[in-house]
C-alpha positions in Angstrom: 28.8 -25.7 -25.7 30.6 -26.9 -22.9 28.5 -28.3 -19.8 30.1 -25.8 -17.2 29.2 -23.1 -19.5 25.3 -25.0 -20.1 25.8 -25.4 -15.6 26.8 -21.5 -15.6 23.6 -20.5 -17.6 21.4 -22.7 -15.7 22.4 -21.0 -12.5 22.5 -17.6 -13.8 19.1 -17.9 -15.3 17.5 -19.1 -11.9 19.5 -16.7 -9.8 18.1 -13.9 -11.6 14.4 -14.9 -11.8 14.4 -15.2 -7.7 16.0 -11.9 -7.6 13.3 -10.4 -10.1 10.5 -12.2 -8.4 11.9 -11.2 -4.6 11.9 -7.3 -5.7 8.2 -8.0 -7.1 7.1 -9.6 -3.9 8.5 -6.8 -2.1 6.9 -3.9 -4.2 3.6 -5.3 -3.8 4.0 -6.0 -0.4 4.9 -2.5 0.3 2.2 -1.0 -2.1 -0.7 -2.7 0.1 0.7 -1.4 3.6 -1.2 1.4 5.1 0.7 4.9 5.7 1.2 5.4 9.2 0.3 8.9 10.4 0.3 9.7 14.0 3.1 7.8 16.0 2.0 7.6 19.7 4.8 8.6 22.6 3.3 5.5 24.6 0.8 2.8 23.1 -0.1 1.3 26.7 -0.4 3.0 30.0 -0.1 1.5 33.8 -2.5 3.4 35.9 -1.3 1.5 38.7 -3.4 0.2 42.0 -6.4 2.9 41.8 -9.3 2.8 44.7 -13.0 2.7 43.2 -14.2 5.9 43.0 -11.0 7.2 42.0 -10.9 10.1 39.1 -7.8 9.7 36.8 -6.5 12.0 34.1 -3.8 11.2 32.0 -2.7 12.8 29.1 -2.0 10.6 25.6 1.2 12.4 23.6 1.2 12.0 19.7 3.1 13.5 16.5 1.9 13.6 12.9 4.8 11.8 11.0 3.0 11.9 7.9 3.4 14.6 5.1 -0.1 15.1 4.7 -2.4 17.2 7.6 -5.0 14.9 9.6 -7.5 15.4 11.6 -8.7 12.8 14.4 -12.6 11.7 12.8 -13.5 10.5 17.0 -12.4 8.6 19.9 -14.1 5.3 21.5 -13.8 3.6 24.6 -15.8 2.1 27.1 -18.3 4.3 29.5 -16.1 4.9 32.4 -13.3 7.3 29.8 -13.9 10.3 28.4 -11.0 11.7 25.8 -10.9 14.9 24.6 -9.1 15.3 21.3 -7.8 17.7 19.0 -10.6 19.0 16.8 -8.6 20.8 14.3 -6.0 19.9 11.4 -2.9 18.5 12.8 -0.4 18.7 10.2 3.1 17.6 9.4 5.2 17.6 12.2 3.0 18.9 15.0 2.1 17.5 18.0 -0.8 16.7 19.7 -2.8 15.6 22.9 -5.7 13.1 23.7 -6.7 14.1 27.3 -8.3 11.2 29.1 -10.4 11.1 32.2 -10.9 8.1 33.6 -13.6 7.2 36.3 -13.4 4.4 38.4 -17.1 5.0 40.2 -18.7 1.5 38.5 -15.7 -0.6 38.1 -15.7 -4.0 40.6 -12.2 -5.3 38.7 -8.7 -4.8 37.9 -8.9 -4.5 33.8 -7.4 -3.1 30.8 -9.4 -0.8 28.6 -8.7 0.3 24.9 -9.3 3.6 23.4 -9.6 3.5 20.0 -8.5 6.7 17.4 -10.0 6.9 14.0 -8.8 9.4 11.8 -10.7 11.2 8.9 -8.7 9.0 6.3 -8.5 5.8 4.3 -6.2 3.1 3.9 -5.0 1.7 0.8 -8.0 -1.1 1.1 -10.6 1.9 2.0 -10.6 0.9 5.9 -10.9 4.0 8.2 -7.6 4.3 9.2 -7.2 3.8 13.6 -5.0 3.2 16.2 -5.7 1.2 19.6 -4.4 2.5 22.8 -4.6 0.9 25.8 -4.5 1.6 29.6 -4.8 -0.8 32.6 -5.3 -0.4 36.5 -5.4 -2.4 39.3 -8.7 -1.8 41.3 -8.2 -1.4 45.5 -11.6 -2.2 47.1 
């Protein structure tokens, strides 16, 4: 056997392996990722320059993208927000609204606050699957 054809063989034996172990990589990769389920119209909101005392409402827009039905398990954030949520089954498709009140009686700062949605489902690693909003305000004294 020649040496360009030993060269070829070398290089096509290698080439291959990488591709086989790339696609591996990738398969396993994907297998471990969570399904996403709810896709938020906006992750972050700017309340903009709010005096204390101030009552906000702001409404949170969502739509399942999965093809399965979820339903939202509850809601946290701090003391000062109150969301209501969707209580029933939101399947396929439909949309959705977190309405949040936010109350800026006991606040002595400008901040940003995170509301936290955990659904009634699991993730590949048996996490409760969430997502993290967030909305911020600059307090007026």
């Amino acid at each position: 056997m020649s040496m360009n054809k030993l060269f070829f063989i070398f290089i096509a034996f290698f080439a291959f392996a990488g591709v086989s172990y790339s696609q591996v990589e990738t398969a396993s990769v994907e297998d471990s990722s969570s399904i996403e389920y709810l896709r938020f119209k906006k992750m972050s909101y700017d309340l903009g320059e709010v005096k204390k005392g101030d009552v906000i409402f702001f409404d949170i827009e969502f739509k399942n993208i999965s093809n399965e039905p979820v339903m939202i398990d509850f809601v946290s954030s701090c003391d000062c927000t109150e969301v209501d949520y969707p209580l029933d089954e939101i399947k396929p498709g439909e949309t959705g609204v977190l309405k949040v009140k936010f109350d800026s009686k006991d606040k002595t700062e400008s901040e940003t606050t995170d509301i936290d949605v955990f659904l009634k489902k699991k993730d590949s690693e048996g996490s409760q699957v969430y997502y993290t909003l967030e909305y911020s305000f600059e307090l007026i004294k």
